[in-house]
C-alpha positions in Angstrom: -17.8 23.9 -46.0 -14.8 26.0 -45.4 -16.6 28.8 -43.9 -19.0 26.4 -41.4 -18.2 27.2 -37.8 -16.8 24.4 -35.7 -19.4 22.8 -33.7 -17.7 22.9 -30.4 -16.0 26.3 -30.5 -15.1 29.1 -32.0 -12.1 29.5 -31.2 -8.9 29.3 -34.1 -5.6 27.5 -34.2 -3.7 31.0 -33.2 -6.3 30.9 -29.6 -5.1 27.4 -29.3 -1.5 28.2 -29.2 -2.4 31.4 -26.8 -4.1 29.1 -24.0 -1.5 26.4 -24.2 1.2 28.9 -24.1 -0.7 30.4 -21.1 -0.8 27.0 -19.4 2.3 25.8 -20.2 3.5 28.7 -18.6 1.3 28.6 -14.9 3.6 27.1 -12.4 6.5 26.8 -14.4 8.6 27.1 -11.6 6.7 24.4 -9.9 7.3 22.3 -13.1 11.2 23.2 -13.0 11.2 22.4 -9.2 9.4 18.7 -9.6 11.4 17.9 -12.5 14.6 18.7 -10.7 13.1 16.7 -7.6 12.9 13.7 -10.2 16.0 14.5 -12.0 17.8 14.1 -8.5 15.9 10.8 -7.3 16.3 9.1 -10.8 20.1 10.4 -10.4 20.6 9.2 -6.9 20.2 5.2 -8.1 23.2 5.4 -10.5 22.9 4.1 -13.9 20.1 5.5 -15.8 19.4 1.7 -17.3 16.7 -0.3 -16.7 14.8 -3.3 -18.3 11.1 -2.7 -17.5 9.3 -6.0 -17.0 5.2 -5.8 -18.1 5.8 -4.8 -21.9 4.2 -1.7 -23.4 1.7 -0.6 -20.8 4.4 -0.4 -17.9 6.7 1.5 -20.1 3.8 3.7 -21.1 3.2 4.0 -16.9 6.8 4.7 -16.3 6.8 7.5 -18.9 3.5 9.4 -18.3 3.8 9.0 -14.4 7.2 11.1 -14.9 5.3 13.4 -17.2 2.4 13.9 -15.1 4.3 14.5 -11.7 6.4 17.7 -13.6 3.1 18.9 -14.7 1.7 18.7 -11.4 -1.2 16.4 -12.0 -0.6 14.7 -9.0 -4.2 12.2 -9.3 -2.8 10.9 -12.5 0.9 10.3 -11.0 -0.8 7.9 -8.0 -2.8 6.0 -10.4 0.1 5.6 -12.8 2.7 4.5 -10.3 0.5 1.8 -8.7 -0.1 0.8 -12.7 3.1 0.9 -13.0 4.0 -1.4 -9.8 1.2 -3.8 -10.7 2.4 -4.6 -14.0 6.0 -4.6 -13.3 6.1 -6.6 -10.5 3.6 -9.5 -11.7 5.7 -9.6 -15.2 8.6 -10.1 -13.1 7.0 -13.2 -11.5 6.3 -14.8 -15.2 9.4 -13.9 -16.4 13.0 -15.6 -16.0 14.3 -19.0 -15.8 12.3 -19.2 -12.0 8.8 -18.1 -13.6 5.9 -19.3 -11.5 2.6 -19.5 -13.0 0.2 -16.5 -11.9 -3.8 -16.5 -11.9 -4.8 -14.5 -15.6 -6.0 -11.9 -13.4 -4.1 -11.4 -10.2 -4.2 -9.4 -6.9 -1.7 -7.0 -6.3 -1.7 -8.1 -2.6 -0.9 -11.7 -4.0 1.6 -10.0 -6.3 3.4 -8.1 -3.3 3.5 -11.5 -1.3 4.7 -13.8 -4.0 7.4 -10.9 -5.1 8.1 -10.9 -0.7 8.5 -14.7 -0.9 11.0 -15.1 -3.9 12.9 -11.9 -2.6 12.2 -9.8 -5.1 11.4 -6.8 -3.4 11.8 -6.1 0.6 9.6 -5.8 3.4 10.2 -2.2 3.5 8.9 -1.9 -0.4 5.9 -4.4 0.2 4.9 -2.2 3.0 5.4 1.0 0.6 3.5 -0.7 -1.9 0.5 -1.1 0.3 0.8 2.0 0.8 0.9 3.4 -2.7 -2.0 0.9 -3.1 -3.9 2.4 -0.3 -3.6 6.0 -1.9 -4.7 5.1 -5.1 -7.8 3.2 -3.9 -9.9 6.5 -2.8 -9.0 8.1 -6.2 -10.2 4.6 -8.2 -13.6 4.0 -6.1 -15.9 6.4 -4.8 -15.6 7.2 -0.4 -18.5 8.7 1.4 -16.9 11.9 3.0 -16.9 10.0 7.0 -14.3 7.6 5.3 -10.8 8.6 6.4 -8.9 7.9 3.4 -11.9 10.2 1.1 -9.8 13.1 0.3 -11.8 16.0 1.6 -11.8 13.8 5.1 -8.2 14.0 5.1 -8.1 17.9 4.0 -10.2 18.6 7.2 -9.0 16.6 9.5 -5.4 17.4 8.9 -6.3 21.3 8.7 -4.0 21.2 5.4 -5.2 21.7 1.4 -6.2 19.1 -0.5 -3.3 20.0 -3.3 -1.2 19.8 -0.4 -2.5 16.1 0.2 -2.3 15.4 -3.4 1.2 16.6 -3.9 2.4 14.6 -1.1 1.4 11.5 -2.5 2.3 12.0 -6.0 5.8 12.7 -4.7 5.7 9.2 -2.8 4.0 7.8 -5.5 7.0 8.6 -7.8 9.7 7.7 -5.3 8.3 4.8 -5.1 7.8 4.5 -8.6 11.7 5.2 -9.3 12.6 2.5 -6.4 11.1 -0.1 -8.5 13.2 0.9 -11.6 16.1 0.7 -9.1 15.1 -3.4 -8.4 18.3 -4.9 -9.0 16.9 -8.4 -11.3 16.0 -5.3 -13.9 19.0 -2.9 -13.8 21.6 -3.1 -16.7 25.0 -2.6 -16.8 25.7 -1.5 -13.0 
């Protein structure tokens, strides 16, 4: 068995290491550039110490949207900031000595107005929030390309790239994404 050729390639551990190197290495200054952006919006809340309501999955959202913002995979960092809102935001509800029962499977426009009601977040965020919400929407579910929010719609008729479009949003997307960590019911030790 030891001299069978892999079934999906023939390509060894050392050509492995050669194309990861070589990818790891494309747009490293890019990488250096967005982790420095992040480094300096992170910085700019203070205290690097938050309690992230939503268990595991938020944590998890929190981490690989910072991950996949540096390594400019700027779909992924949309989807996993909204994830990352949705969760913490409707643990935050369910959590504390005020917790409010929620439906098992709920809205995130209900979320965002029960979080508006109880003062948890401001206008300015829920507005931001739809926002975030409304950019991840066209990446989740399929648009024809006459809908305005489908991508290649936008690419045309703002007369910019696509990677343009998508960088933009995955730098709101994280902005956003580090406002929420700056919440004050779930900072520690400001």
């Amino acid at each position: 068995m030891a001299d069978q050729p892999d079934l999906l390639t023939d390509l060894h551990d050392l050509d492995f290491v050669r194309l990861l190197l070589a990818e790891m290495h494309d747009d490293l200054r890019g990488k250096v550039s967005r982790f420095r952006q992040l480094d300096d919006t992170v910085s700019a809340i203070g205290s690097r110490q938050s309690m992230i309501p939503g268990g595991e999955v938020a944590y998890a959202a929190w981490v690989e949207a910072r991950s996949t913002f540096v390594h400019g995979n700027f779909v992924a960092t949309v989807l996993l900031s909204q994830a990352l809102a949705e969760q913490m935001l409707a643990a935050m509800l369910v959590t504390g000595l005020d917790a409010e029962p929620i439906p098992a499977r709920i809205a995130f426009r209900d979320t965002l107005a029960r979080c508006r009601t109880r003062n948890f977040i401001s206008e300015q965020d829920a507005t931001d929030l739809e926002r975030l919400m409304n950019l991840r929407n066209p990446l989740s579910h399929h648009r024809l390309i006459d809908d305005p929010t489908n991508l290649s719609r936008r690419a045309i008729d703002a007369r910019l790239p696509s990677e343009e479009h998508l960088r933009r949003d995955a730098t709101f997307a994280i902005s956003m994404a580090v406002r929420l960590m700056a919440l004050p019911m779930i900072r520690l030790g400001d």
